[in-house]
N, C-alpha and C positions, 0 to 999 in steps of 0.2 A: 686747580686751574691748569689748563695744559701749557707746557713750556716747552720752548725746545732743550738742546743740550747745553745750549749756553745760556739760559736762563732766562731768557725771552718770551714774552707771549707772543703768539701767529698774529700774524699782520692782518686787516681786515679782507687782502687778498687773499690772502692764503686760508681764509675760516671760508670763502666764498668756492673757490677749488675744491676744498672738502666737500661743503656741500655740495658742489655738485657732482663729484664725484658717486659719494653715496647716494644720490638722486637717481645719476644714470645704471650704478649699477642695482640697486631698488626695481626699476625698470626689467631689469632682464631678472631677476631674482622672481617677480610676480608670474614673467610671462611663462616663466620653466614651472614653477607650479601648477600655474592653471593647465599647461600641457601634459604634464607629466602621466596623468590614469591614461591619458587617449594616443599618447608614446608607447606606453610599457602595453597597452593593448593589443597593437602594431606590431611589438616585436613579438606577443604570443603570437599573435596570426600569423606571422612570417613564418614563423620557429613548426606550427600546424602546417602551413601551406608547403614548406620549401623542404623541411625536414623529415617530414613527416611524423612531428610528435606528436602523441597521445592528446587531450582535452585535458588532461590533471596536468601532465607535463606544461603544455603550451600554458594553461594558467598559472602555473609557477613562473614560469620564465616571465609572466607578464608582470607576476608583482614585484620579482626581482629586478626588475627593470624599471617599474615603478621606486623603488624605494631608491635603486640606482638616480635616477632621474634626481629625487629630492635632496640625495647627497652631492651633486651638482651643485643645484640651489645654493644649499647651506656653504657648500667650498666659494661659487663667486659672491656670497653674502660675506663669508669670512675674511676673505683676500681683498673684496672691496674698503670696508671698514677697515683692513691694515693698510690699504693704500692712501685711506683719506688719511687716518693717525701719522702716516709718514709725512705727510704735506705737512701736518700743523706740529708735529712735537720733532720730525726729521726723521723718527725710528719707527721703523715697518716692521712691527709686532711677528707677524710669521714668519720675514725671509730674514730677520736677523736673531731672535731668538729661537722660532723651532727649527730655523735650517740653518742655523751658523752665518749668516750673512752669505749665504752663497745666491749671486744674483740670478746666474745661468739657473738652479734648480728653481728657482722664482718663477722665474720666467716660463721655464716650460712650462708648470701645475697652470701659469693663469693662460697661456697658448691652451692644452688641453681642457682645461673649465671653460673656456671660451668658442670652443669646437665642440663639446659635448652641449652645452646652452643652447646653441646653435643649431646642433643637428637635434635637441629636443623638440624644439619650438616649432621645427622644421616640420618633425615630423607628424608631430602632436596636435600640429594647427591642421595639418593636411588631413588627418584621423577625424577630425571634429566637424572638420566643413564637408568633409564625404558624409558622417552622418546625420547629416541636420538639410534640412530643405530648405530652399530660397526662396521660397514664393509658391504658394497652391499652385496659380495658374500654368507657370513655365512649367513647374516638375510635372503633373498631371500628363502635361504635352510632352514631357521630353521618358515619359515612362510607360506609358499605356501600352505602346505593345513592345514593349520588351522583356523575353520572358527571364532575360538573366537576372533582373533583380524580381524576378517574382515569387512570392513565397504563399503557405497556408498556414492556418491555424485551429486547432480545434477549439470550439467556445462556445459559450452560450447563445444565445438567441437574442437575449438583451444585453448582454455586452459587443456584439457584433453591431447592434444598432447605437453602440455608444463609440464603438472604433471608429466608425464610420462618419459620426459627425464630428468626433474632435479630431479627428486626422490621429491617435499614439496609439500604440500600441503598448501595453504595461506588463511588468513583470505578475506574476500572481505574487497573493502574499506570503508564501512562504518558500518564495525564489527571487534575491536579488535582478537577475537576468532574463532577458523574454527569449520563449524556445519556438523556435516555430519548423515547417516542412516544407523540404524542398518538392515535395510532389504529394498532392489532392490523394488525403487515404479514402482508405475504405470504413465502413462504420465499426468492422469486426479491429482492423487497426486504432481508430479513434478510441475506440474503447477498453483496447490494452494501453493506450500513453498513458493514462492515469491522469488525468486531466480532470478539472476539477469541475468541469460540464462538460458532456459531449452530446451537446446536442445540434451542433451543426458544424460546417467549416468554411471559414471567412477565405477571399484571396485579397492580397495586395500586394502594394512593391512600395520597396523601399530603398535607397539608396546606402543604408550600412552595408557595410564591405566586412566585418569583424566578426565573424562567423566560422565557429566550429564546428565538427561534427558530436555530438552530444552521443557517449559512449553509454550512457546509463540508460537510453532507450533502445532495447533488442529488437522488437518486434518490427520494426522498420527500418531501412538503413539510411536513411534522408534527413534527419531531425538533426537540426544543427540548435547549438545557443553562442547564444552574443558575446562575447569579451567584455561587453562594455559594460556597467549595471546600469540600471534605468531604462527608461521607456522610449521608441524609438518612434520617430516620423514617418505614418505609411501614408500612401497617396491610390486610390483606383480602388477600396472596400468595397467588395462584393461579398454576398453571401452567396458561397458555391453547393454546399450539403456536399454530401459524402459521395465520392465515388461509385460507380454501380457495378 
């Protein structure tokens, strides 16, 4: 039964504080999870875009940032639960035993978890609402002729009539991430990607932003793939065929 130091049990205020305590910080604990792949994405593309790192590079730096992100979590998961145990027993587990009761180093670890949660969620919501669609209708309208988010893809005949009606586009199955072209190839190009049909090529657009240049394909220099795994929202499927 928890006591304080002088041998008290917590007041039914004080059991009530706790809880909500760990309520609110639960709350930011889920929402840094749920953010954190589409965060550590963001910082690869940045790291690609601004730096100019490699695709292997940039996807390192994405998962370290990803894993970064989760030890976040687990820090305002851990410092929350010492905050509620301070309410009910007096003594706050992390700043009095693993830091000697020093309040100032407290204080800053939960300033910094709380700027770092912050600018995940920030980022991470921002990552996810870029690539996901609002609505057929708006997006349709607010994408058709714009050719900066327009992309190609070499595929089948009947998977082009399947992109097409469910609006995704999907990884193949033995690549987490969808590859696609920034410029309409040729059939002699389509047939070097190694694609696992090349019997036509679709266009669309899409609103992901998290796009690499994919170094493992030579024969063109346009072929980007996603940062992100899974399948992505396209709007305007047309089947274009091959360049002449």
């Amino acid at each position: 039964m928890l006591q304080d130091p002088s041998g008290n049990s917590p007041s039914l205020s004080q059991v009530i504080t706790g809880v909500a305590i760990v309520a609110a910080g639960a709350v930011v604990v889920v929402a840094v999870v749920a953010t954190a792949g589409a965060a550590g994405a963001a910082v690869g593309a940045a790291a690609a875009m601004y730096l100019g790192a490699s695709s292997a590079t940039a996807a390192t730096v994405a998962t370290v940032a990803t894993v970064g992100a989760y030890g976040v979590a687990a820090g305002v998961g851990a410092t929350t639960l010492s905050n509620a145990g301070e309410t009910l027993t007096g003594t706050n587990i992390i700043r009095d035993k693993v830091m000697g009761g020093n309040q100032s180093a407290y204080d800053t670890l939960q300033i910094a978890l709380s700027v770092g949660a912050g600018g995940i969620i920030t980022v991470g919501s921002n990552n996810l609402s870029t690539n996901s669609t609002k609505g057929t209708s708006s997006t349709i309208k607010d994408t058709k002729n714009d050719s900066s988010n327009k992309y190609y893809q070499v595929t089948s005949k009947e998977a082009a009539q399947s992109i097409a009606k469910d609006g995704k586009l999907i990884p193949s199955s033995s690549e987490k991430t969808v590859c696609v072209l920034k410029n309409q190839p040729t059939i002699k190009q389509a047939s070097a990607l190694g694609a696992k049909s090349a019997q036509t090529v679709i266009s669309f657009n899409t609103n992901s932003t998290t796009w690499l240049p994919d170094k493992t394909v030579s024969i063109v220099n346009d072929a980007l793939r996603n940062m992100i795994n899974g399948p992505i929202n396209v709007t305007n499927v047309q089947e274009v065929g091959f360049k002449k």
